[in-house]
VEXDREN-2710 file (C-alpha; in Angstrom, 1 decimal):
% VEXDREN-2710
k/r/px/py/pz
1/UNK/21.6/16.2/12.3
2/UNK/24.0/18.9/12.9
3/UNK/21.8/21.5/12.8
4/UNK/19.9/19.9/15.5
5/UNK/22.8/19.1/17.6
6/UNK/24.5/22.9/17.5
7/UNK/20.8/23.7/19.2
8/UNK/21.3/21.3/21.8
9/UNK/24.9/21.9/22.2
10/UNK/25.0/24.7/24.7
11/UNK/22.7/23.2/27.0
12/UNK/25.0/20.1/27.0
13/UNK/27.9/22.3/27.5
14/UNK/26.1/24.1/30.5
15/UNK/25.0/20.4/31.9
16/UNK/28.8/19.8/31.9
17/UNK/29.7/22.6/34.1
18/UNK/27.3/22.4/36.6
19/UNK/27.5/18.3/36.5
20/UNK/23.9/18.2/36.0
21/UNK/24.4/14.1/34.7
22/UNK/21.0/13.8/35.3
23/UNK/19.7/16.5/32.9
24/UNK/22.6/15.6/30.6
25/UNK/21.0/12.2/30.2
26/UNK/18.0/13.5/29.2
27/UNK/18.6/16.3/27.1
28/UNK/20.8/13.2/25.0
29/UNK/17.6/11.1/24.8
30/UNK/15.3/13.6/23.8
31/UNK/18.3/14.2/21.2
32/UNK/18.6/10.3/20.0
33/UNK/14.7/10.4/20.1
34/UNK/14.5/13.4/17.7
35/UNK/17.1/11.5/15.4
36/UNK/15.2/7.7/15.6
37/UNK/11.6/9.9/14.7
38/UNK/12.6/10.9/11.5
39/UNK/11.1/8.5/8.7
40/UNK/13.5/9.9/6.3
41/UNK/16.8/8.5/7.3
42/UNK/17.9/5.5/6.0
43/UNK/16.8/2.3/7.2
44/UNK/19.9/1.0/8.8
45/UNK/19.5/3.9/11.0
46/UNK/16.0/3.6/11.9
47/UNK/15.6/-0.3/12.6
48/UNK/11.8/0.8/13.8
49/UNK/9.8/3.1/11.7
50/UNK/6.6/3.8/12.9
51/UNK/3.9/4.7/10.0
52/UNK/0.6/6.0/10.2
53/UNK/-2.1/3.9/8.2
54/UNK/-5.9/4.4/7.8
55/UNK/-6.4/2.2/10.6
56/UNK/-4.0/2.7/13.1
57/UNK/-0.4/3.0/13.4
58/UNK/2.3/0.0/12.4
59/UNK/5.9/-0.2/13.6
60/UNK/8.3/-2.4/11.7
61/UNK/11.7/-3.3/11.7
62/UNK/14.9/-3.2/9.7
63/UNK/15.5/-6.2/7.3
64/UNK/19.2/-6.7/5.7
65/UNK/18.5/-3.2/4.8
66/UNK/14.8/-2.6/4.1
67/UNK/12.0/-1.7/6.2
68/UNK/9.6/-4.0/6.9
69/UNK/5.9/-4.2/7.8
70/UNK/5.0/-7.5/8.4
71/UNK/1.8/-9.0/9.2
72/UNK/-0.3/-5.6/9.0
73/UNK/-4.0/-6.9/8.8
74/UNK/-6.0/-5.2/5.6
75/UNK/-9.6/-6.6/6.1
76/UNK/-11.7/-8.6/8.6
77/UNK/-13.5/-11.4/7.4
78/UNK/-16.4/-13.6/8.1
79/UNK/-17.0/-16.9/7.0
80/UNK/-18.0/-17.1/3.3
81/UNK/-18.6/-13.2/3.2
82/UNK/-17.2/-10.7/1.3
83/UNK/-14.2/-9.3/3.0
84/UNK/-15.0/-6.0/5.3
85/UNK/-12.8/-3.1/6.6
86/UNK/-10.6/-4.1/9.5
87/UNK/-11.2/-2.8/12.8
88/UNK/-8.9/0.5/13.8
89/UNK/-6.4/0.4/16.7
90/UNK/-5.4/2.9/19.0
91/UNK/-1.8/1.3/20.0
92/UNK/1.5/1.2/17.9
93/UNK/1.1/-2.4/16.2
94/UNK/4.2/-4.1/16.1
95/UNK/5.1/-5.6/12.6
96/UNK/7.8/-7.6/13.2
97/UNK/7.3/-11.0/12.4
98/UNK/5.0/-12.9/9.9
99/UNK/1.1/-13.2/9.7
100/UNK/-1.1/-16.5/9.8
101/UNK/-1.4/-18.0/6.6
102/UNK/-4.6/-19.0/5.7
103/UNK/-6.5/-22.3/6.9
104/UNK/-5.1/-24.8/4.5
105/UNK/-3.5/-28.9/4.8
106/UNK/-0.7/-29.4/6.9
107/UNK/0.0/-32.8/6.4
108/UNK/0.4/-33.9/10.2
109/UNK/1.8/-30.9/11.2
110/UNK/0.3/-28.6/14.5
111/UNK/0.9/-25.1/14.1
112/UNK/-0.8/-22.3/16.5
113/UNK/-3.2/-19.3/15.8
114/UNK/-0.9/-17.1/15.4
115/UNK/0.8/-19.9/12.6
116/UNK/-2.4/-20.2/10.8
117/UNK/-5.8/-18.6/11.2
118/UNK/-9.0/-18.5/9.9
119/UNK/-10.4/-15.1/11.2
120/UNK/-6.8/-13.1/11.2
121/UNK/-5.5/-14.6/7.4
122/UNK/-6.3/-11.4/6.2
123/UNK/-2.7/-9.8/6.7
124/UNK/0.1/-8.0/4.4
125/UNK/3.5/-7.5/4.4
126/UNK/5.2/-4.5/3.1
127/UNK/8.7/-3.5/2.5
128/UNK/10.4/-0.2/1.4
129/UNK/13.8/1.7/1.4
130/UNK/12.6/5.5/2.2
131/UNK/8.8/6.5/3.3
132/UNK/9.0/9.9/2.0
133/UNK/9.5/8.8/-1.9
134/UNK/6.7/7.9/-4.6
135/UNK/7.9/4.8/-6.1
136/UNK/6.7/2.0/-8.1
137/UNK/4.4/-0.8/-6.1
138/UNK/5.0/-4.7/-6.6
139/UNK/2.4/-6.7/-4.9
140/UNK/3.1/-10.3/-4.4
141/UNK/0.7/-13.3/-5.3
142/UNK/1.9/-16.4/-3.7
143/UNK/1.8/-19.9/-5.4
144/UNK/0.0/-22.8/-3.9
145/UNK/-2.8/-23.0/-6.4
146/UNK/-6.2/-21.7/-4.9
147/UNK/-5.6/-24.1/-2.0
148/UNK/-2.3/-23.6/-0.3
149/UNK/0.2/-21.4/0.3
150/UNK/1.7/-18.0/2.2
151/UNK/3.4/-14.6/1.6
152/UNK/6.2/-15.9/3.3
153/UNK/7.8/-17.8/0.9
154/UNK/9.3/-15.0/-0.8
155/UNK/10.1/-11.8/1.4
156/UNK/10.4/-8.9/-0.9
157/UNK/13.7/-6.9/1.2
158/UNK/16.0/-7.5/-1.3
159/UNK/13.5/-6.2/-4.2
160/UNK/12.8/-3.0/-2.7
161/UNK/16.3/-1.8/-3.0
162/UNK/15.2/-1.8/-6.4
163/UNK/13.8/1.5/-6.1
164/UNK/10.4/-0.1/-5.6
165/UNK/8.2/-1.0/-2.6
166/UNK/6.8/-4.5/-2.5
167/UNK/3.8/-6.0/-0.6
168/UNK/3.1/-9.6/0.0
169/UNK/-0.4/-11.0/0.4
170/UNK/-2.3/-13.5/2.6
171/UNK/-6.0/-14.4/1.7
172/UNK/-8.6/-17.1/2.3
173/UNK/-8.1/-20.2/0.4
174/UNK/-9.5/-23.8/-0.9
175/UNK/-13.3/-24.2/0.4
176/UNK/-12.9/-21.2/2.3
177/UNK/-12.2/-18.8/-0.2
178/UNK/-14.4/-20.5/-3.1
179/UNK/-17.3/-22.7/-2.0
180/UNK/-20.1/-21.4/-3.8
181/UNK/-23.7/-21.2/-1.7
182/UNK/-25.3/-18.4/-4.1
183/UNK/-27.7/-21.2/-5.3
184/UNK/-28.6/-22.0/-1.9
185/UNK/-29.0/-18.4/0.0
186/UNK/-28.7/-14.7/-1.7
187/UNK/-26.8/-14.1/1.2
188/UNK/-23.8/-15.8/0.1
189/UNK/-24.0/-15.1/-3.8
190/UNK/-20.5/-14.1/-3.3
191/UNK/-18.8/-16.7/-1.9
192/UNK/-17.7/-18.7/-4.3
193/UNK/-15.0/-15.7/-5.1
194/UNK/-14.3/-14.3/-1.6
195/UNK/-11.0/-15.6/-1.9
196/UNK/-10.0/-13.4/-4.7
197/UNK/-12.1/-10.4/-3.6
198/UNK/-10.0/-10.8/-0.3
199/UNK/-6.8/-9.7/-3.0
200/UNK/-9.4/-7.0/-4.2
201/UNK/-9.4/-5.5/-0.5
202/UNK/-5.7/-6.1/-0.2
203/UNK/-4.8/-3.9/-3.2
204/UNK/-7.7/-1.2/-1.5
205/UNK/-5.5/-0.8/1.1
206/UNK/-2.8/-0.3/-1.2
207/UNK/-4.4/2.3/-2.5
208/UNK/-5.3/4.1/0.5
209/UNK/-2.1/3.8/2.9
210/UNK/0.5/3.0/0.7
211/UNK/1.8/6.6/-0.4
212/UNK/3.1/6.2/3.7
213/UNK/5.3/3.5/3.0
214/UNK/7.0/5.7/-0.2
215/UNK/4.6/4.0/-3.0
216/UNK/2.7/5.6/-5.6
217/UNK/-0.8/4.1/-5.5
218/UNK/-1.1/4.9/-9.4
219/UNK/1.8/2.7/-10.1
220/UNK/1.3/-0.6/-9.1
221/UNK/2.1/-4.1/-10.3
222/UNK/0.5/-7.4/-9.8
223/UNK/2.8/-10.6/-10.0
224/UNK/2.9/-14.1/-8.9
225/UNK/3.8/-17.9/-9.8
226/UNK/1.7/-20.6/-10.5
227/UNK/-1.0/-20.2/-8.5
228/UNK/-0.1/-16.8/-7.8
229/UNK/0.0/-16.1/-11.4
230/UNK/-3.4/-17.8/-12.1
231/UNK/-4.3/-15.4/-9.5
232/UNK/-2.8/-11.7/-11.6
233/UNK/-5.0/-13.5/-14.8
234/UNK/-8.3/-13.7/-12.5
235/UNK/-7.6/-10.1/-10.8
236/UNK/-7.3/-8.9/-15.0
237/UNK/-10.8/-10.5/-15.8
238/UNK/-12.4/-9.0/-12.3
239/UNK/-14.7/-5.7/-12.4
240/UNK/-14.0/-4.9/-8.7
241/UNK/-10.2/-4.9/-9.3
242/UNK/-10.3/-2.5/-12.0
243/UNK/-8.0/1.0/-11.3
244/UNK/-6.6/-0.2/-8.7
245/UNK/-3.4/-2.2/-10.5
246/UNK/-2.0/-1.1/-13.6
247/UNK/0.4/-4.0/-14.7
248/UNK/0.6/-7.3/-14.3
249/UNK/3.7/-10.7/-14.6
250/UNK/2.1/-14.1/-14.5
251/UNK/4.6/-16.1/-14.1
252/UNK/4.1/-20.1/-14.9
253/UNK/0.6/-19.3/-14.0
254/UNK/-1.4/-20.8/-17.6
255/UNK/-3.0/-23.4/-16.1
256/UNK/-6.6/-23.2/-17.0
257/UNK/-9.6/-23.0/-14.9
258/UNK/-12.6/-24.6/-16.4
259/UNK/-15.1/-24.1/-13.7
260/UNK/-18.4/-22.8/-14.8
261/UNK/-21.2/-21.4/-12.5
262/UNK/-23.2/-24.3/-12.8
263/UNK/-19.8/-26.8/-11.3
264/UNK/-19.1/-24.6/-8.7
265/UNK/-23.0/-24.5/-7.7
266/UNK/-23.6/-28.8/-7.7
267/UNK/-20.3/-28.4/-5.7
268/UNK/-21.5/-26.5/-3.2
269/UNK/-24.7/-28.5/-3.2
270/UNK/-23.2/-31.3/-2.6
271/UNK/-20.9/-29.9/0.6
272/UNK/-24.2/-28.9/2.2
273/UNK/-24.9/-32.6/1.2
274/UNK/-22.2/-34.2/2.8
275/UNK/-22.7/-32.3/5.9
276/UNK/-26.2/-33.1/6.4
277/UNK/-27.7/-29.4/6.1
278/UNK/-30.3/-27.8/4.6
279/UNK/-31.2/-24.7/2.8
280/UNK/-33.5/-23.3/5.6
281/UNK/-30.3/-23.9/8.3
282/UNK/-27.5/-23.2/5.8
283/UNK/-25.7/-21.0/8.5
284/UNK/-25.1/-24.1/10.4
285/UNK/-22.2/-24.1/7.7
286/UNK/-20.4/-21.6/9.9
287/UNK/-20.0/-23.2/12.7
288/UNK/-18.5/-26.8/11.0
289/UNK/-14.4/-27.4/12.5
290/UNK/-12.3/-26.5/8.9
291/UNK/-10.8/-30.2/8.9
292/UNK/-14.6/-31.5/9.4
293/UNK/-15.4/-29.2/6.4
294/UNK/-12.3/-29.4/4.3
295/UNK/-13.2/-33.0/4.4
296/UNK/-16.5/-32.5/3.4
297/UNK/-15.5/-30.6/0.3
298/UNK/-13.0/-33.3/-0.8
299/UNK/-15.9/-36.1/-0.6
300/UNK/-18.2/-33.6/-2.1
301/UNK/-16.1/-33.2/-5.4
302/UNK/-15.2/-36.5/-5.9
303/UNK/-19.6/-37.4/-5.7
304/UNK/-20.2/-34.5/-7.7
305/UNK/-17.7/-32.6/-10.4
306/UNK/-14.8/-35.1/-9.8
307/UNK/-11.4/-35.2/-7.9
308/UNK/-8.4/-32.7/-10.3
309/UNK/-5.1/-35.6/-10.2
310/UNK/-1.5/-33.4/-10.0
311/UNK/-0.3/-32.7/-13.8
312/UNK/-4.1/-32.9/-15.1
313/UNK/-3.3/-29.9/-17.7
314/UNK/-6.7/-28.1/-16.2
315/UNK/-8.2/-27.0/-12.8
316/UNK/-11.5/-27.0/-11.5
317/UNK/-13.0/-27.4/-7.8
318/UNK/-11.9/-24.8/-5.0
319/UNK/-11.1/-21.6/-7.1
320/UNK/-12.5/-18.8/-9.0
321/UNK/-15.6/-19.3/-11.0
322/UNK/-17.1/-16.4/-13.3
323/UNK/-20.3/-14.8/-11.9
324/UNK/-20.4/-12.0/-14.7
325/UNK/-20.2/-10.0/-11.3
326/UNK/-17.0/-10.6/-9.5
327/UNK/-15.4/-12.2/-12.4
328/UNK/-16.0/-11.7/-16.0
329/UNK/-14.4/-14.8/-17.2
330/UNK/-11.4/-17.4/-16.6
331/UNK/-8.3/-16.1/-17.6
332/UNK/-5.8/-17.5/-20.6
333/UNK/-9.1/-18.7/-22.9
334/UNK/-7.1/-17.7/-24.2
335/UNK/-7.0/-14.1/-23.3
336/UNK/-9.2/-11.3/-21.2
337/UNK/-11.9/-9.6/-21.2
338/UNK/-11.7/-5.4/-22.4
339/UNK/-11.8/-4.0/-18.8
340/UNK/-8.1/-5.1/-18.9
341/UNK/-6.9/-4.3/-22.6
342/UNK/-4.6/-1.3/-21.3
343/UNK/-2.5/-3.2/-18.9
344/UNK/0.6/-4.1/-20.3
345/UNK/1.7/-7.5/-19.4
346/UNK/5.1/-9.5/-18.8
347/UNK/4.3/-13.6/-19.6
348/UNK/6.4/-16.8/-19.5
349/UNK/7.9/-20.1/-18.5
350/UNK/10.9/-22.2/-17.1
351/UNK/12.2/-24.7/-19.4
352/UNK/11.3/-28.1/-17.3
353/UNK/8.1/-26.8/-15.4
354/UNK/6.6/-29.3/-13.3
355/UNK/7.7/-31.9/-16.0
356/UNK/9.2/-35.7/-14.3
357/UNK/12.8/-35.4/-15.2
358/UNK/14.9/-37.9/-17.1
359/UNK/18.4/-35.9/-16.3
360/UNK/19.6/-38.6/-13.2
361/UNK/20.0/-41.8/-15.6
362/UNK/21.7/-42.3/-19.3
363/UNK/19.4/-42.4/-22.5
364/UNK/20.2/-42.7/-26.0
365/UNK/17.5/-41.2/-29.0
366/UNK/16.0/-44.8/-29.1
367/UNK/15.2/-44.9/-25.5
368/UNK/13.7/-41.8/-25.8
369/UNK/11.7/-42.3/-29.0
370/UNK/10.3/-45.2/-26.9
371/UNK/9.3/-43.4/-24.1
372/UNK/7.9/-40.9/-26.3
373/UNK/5.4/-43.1/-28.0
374/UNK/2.6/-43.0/-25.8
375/UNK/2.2/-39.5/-25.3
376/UNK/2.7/-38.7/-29.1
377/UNK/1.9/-41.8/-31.4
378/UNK/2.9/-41.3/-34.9
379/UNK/3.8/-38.2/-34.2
380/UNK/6.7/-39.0/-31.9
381/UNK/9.6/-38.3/-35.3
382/UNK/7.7/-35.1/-35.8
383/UNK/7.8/-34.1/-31.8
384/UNK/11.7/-35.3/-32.2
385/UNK/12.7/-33.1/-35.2
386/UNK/11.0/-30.3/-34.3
387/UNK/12.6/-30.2/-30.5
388/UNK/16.0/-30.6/-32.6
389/UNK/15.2/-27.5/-34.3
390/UNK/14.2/-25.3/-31.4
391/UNK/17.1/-26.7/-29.0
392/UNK/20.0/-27.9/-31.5
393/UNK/22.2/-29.0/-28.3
394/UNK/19.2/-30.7/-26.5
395/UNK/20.3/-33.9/-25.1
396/UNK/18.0/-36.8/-25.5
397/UNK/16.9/-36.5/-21.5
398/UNK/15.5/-33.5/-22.2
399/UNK/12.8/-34.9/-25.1
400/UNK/11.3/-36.7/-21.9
401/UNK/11.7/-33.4/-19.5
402/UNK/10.9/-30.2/-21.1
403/UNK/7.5/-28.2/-20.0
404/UNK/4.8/-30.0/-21.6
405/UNK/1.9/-28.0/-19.2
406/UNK/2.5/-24.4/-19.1
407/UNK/4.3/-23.1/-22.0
408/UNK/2.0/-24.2/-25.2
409/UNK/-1.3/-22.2/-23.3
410/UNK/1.4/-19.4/-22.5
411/UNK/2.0/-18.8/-26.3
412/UNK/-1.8/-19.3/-27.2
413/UNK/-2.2/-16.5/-24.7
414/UNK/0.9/-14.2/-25.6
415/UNK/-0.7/-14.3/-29.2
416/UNK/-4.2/-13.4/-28.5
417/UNK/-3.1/-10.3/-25.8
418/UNK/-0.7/-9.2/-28.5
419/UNK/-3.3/-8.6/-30.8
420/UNK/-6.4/-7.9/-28.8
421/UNK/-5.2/-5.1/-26.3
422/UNK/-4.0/-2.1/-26.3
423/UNK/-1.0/-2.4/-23.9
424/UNK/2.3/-4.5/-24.7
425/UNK/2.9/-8.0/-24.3
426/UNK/7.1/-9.3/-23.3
427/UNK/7.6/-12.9/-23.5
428/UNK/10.2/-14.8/-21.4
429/UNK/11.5/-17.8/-20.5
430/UNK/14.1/-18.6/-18.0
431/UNK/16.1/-21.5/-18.8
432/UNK/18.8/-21.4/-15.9
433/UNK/19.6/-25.3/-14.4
434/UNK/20.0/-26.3/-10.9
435/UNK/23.2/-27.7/-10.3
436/UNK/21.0/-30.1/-7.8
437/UNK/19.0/-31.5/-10.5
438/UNK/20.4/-29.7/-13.7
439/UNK/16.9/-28.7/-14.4
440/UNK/14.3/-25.1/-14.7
441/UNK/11.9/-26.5/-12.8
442/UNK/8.8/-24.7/-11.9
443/UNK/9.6/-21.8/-9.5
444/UNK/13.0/-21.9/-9.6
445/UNK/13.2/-18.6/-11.2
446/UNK/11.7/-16.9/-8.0
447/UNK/15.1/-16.8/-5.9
448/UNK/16.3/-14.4/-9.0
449/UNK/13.3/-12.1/-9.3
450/UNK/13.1/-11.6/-5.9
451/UNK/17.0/-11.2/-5.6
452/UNK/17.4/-14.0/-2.9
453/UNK/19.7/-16.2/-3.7
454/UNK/20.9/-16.1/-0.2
455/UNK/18.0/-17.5/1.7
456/UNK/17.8/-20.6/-1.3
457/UNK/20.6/-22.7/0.5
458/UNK/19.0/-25.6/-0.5
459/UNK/17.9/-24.9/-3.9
460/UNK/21.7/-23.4/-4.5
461/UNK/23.9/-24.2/-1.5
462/UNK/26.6/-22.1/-2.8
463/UNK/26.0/-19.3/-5.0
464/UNK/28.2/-18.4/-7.6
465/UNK/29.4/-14.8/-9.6
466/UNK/27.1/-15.8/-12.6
467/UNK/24.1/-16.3/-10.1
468/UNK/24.2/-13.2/-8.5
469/UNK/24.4/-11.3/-11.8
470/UNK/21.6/-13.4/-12.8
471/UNK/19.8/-12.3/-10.0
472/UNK/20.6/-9.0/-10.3
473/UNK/19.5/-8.4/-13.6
474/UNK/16.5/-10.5/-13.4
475/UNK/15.2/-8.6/-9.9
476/UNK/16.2/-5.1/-12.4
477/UNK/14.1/-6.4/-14.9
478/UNK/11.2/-7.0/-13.2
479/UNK/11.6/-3.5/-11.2
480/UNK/11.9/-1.8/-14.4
481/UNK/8.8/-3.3/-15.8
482/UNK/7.1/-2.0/-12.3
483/UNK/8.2/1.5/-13.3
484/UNK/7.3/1.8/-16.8
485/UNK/5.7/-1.2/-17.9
486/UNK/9.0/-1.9/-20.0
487/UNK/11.5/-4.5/-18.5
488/UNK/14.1/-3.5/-20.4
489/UNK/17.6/-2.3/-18.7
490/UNK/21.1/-1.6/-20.3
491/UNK/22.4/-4.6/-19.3
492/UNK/19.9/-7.1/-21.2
493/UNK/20.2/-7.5/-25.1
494/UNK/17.4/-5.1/-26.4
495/UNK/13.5/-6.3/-25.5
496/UNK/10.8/-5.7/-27.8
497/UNK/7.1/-6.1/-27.1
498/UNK/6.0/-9.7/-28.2
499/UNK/3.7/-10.4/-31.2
500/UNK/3.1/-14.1/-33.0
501/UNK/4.4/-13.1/-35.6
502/UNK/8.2/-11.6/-34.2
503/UNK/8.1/-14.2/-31.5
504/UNK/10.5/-12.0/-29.5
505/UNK/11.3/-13.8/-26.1
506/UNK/14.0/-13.4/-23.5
507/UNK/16.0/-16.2/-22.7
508/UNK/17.2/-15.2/-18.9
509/UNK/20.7/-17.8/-18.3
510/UNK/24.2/-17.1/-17.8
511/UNK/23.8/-15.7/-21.2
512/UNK/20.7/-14.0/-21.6
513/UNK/19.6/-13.7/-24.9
514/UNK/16.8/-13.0/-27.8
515/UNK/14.9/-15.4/-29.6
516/UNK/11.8/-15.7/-31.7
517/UNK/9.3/-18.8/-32.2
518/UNK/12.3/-20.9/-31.7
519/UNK/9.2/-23.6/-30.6
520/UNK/6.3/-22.6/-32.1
521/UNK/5.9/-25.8/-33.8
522/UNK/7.1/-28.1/-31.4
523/UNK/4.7/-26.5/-29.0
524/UNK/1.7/-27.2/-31.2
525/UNK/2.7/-30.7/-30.9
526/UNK/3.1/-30.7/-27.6
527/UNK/-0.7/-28.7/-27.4
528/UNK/-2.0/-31.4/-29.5
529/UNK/-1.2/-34.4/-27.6
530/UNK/-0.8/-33.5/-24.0
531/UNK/-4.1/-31.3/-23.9
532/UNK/-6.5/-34.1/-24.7
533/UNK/-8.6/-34.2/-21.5
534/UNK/-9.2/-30.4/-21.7
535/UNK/-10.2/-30.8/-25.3
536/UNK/-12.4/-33.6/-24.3
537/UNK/-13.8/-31.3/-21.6
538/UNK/-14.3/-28.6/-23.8
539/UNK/-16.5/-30.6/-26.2
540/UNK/-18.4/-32.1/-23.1
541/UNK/-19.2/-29.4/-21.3
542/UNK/-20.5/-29.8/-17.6
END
């Protein structure tokens, strides 16, 4: 900068001594110009970097000290097509504010095009510290299931000051992501995965543009929660996906999807059913409102493959289903197919999940051992004593409130990965408590790995010192996995890779810590007698 203004500063001078304002003026613009142009500053002083992508240029905008890119569409779509390359622009797009999320329920609510959209869902956000480096890439799988959901819920400007650049993703979702036609028209044999190939396209245009936003396309991550991480397992079981991640975090994301081809199919049957169309005018299906069709495919699974109840320890319906094209297999059965074996993988739970909690009301051991007796029978003394021995200083509340749903599949799966694949498996769980509900419910860990604890007022109306180092070294963690696929940093207790038989896992709380198998018998209890209807399914296959 002071090179450039010695160049500039005789002119002003002369400007001065003629009282030439009206050169002076300019010759300071073109100099304040020259200053805002150059991507390389710092992004406080360059609130709106421009950046050249493949299809056209993007402007975005400083946030609390990142730059951001938000809303930049990566593919154009058609309904129940694959996704296709977006159309260029000529102008500057300006990236300023969020893109639709995709058609999904609102529950009453009325929210514009520019809120929600079916043909603009397509869209990613991106957010970087300096567009000249080469840095890790995290890219950002949003909950929601395979139904609902949007980038938006976690903004990724506090992660990328951890020398990383993240990205966010929208995509199609629920029947318009994954209703399966292919046994009613070649031309749709893909639909019933367009969904996920949207991701597929997504993490294409990570490879091609984001080296402009200082990311190294041969570094990237996949993460995500719940659904989002039932989304990283599908994208490590997809052919099309291959090469173009090269790590992955699934966070609470074990649920397990049981649909088959032959489900999905009598499913998508029976929408074509419901709407009164045939084979021969099956692109009639196009032009059906999405509430008329939505509608459809709610009525349609309940005549045909059945209606999934919240908690049922299984999904089917709406989502992924292998093709042996698109998608090898379903993820976490227990494991994944080869294509993936040298990704190395960062797994685990919170302590209370999606569990009902038992914390806001007194209980004594017998009032537990009595609510206990239904789920686990004779086993209930057994479930008791071996809870005792994994958490000495549990409370009797938390018999009833622990994770019953994600974290016995998460082990089943930590041990196959561990010894089928070539790439490293690290096991966590984060056992932190609200002070709101003095529980580790199910994405409560999110605030910390994305470093937000700021915009989670009401998860954590007032933050304190132990948070915010909590935060810190979780949002480290995960940045440091992104880098070298090893999470470890000098401010955690040593990590080692995770095998059945060490049991290694890192407890993240005030005082993170290592254990191993502290609950690998409690959790085959709790895989025994809360898994029953997937068992049952399993034997009875549709």
């Amino acid at each position: 900068m002071i090179r450039v203004f010695s160049l500039f500063l005789p002119c002003f001078y002369a400007c001065l001594m003629k009282k030439s304002f009206v050169l002076l003026i300019l010759l300071l613009s073109v100099f304040v110009g020259m200053q805002g142009g150059n991507s390389g500053v710092a992004p406080g002083d360059n609130p709106a970097p421009v950046v050249q992508t493949v299809s056209g240029k993007v402007k975005g905008i400083d946030q609390e000290g990142s730059m951001a890119f938000l809303g930049i569409p990566y593919a154009k779509i058609e309904r129940f097509m694959p996704p296709a390359p977006v159309d260029s622009w000529d102008t500057i797009r300006v990236c300023d504010h969020w893109g639709p999320q995709a058609m999904q329920p609102t529950h009453g609510r009325t929210l514009s095009e520019d809120e929600m959209s079916e043909k603009n869902c397509c869209v990613l956000n991106v957010w970087t510290t300096d567009l000249k480096a080469r840095k890790p890439v995290m890219v950002w799988l949003h909950g929601g299931g395979f139904d609902s959901g949007t980038s938006a819920w976690n903004p990724g400007m506090a992660l990328a000051k951890k020398d990383v650049v993240v990205v966010s993703v929208n995509h199609r979702l629920n029947i318009l992501g994954f209703l399966d036609l292919s046994s009613c028209s070649d031309k749709y044999k893909y639909s019933g995965n367009v969904g996920m190939l949207d991701v597929v396209a997504a993490l294409q245009w990570v490879r091609d543009n984001i080296s402009r936003f200082g990311g190294n396309p041969d570094n990237v991550t996949i993460f995500g929660e719940s659904g989002g991480g039932g989304k990283v397992g599908t994208l490590l079981c997809m052919p099309p996906a291959k090469g173009l991640f090269h790590k992955a975090i699934i966070l609470s994301g074990t649920i397990l999807n049981v649909n088959t081809k032959a489900m999905s199919e009598r499913l998508g049957e029976a929408v074509l059913n419901q709407l009164g169309i045939d084979r021969e005018h099956i692109d009639r299906i196009k032009e059906v409102p999405y509430q008329q069709l939505y509608d459809a495919g709610q009525r349609a699974m309940a005549a045909s493959i059945g209606t999934r109840k919240p908690g049922t320890p299984m999904m089917w319906g709406f989502g992924p289903t292998p093709d042996g094209v698109t998608l090898l297999q379903q993820p976490f059965q227990p494991g994944f197919p080869d294509i993936s074996s040298d990704v190395p993988i960062l797994i685990g739970t919170t302590f209370n999940e999606l569990q009902r909690l038992a914390y806001q009301q007194p209980m004594t051991l017998e009032q537990a051992r009595t609510a206990l007796q239904p789920t686990f029978g004779e086993e209930t003394d057994g479930y008791i004593r071996a809870f005792a021995k994994a958490y000495p200083d549990y409370t009797p509340q938390d018999l009833l409130s622990i994770d019953w749903l994600f974290r016995p599949k998460t082990i089943i799966t930590a041990d196959h990965i561990a010894q089928s694949r070539k790439a490293k498996t690290y096991m966590y769980m984060f056992t932190w408590r609200s002070p709101l509900t003095n529980a580790s419910q199910h994405g409560h860990e999110l605030k910390f790995c994305f470093n937000t604890l700021h915009h989670s007022k009401n998860e954590l109306p007032e933050a304190t010192a132990q948070d915010l180092r909590l935060a810190d070294l979780m949002s480290s963690s995960w940045a440091s996995f992104a880098h070298d696929g090893d999470p470890n940093t000098k401010d955690l207790p040593k990590w080692k890779p995770y095998t059945a038989k060490n049991g290694v896992m890192m407890i993240f709380d005030y005082n993170c810590r290592i254990r191993k198998n502290p609950d690998r018998r409690l959790e085959e209890i709790i895989n025994r007698h809360c898994f029953k209807q997937l068992d049952e399914f399993q034997k009875n296959k549709h």
